[in-house]
C-alpha positions as a printed NumPy array, in Angstrom:
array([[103.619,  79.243,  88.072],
       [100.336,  79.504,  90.141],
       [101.727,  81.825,  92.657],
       [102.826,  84.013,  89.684],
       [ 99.275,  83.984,  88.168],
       [ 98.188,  84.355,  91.766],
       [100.613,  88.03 ,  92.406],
       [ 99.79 ,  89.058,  88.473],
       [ 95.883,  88.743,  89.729],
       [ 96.184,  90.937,  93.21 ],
       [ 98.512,  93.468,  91.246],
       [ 95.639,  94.117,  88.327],
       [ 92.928,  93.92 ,  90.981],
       [ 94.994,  96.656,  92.912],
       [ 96.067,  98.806,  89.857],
       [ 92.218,  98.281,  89.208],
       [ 90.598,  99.79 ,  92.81 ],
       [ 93.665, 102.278,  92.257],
       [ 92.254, 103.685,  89.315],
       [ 88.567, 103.685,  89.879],
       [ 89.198, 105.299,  93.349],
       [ 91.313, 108.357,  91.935],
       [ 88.446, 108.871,  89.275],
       [ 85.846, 108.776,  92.008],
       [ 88.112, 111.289,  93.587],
       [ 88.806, 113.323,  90.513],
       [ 84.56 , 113.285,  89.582],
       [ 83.51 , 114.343,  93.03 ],
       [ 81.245, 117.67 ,  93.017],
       [ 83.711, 120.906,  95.005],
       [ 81.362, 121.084,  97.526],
       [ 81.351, 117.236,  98.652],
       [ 85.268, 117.533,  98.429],
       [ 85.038, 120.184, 100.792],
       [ 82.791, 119.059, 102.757],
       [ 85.166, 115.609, 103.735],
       [ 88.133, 118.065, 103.048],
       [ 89.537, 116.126, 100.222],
       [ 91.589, 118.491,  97.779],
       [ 90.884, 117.067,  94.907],
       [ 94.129, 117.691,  92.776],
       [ 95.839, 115.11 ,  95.209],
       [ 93.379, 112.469,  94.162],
       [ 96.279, 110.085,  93.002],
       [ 98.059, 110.547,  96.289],
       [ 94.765, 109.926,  98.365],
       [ 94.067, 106.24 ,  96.085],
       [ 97.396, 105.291,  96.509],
       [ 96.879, 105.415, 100.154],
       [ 93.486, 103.474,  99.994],
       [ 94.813, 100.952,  97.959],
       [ 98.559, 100.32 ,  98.529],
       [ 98.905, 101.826, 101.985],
       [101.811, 103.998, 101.044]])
């Protein structure tokens, strides 16, 4: 049961960094985008990296 409640914790923490990273992403000014030559529309893509590694 604990290593259940253990996996449930790292998943929400995850799904959690997940989602504030593609907002971050998605609420960057164009020019800052640019400037680290992030495209902004593949936001989800670029958090899933960060967080999940895939």
């Amino acid at each position: 049961m604990t290593a259940l409640l253990s996996t449930l914790q790292t998943r929400l923490q995850k799904r959690a960094a997940y989602a504030r990273t593609k907002a971050e992403i998605e609420s960057m000014p164009i020019n800052v985008a640019i400037d680290l030559d992030i495209y902004q529309p593949d936001a989800a893509k670029i958090a899933a990296q960060a967080v999940y590694g895939r």
